[in-house]
C-alpha positions in Angstrom: 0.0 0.0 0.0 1.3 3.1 -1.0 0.4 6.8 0.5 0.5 9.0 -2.8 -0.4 12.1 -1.1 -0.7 13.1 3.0 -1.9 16.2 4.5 -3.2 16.9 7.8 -7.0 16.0 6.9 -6.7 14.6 3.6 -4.6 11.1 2.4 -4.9 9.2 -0.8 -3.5 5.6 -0.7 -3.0 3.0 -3.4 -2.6 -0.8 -3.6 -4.0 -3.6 -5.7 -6.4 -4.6 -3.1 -8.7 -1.3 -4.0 -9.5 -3.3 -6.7 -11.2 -5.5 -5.1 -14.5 -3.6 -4.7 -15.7 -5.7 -1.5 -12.7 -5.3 0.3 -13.2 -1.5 -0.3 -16.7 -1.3 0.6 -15.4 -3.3 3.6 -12.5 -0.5 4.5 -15.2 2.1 3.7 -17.9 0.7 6.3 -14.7 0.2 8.7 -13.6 4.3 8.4 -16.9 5.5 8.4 -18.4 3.6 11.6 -14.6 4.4 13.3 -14.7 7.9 12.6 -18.1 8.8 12.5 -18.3 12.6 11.4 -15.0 12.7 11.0 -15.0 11.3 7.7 -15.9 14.5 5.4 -15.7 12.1 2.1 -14.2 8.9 1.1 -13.6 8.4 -2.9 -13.1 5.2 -4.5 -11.2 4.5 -7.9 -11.4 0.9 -8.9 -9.5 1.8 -12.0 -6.1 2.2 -10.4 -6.6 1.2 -6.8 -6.8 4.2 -5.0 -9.2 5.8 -2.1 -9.2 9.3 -1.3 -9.7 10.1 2.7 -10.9 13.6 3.9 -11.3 14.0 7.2 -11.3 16.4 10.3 -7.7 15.9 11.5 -8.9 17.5 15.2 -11.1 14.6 15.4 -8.9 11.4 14.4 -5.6 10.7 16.6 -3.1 10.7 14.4 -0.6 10.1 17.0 -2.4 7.3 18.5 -2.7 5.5 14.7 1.0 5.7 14.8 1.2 3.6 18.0 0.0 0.6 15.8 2.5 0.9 13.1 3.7 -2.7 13.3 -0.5 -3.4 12.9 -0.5 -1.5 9.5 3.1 -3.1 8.3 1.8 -6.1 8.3 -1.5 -4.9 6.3 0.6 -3.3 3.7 2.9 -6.2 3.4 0.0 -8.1 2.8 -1.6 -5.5 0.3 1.2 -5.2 -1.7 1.1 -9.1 -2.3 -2.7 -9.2 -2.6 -4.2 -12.2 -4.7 -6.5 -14.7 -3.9 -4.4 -16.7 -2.3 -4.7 -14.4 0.7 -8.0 -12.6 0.3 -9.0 -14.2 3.8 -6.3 -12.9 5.9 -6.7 -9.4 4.5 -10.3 -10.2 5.2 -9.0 -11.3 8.6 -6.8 -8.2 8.8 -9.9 -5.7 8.1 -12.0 -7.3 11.2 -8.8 -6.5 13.9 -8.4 -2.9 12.2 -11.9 -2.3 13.1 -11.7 -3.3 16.5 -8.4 -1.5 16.9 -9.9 2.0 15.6 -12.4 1.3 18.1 -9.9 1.5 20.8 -8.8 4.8 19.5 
């Protein structure tokens, strides 16, 4: 997973498994229910695999997300090598991030 762009409040990121259009409706449900208002827009581009993420940046703790780095490493490793072959544990993967937000 790659972070093309990164402001405070907006963040576009890009990896094969945004191709997958029920694992992005998946990451979707899991921003929007984990951020609530927060979320000001979520954009979806099946074409190259990217989302687009505006969001309040007062409302989501950035320095908290960064307390569960090794968490997203291992999410990226496994979007980067995304097939079907490992759907479920990305699957898998999306569950925990949800509960983890939740913690936030």
């Amino acid at each position: 997973m790659i972070i093309t762009s990164f402001i405070p409040g907006r963040v576009r990121l890009r990896a094969k498994i945004f191709t997958d259009a029920e694992l992005n409706a998946r990451a979707e449900s899991i921003f929007k229910n984990s951020f609530g208002n927060a979320i000001k827009n979520y954009e979806y581009n099946p074409l190259n695999g990217s989302i687009l993420i505006e969001y309040d940046s007062t409302k989501i703790p950035l320095e908290n997300l960064m307390l569960r780095q090794d968490f997203f490493k291992k999410l990226n490793y496994q979007a980067e090598h995304f097939s079907a072959k490992n759907r479920d544990v990305i699957v898998t993967m999306l569950d925990e991030l949800e509960k983890l937000l939740k913690e936030l």
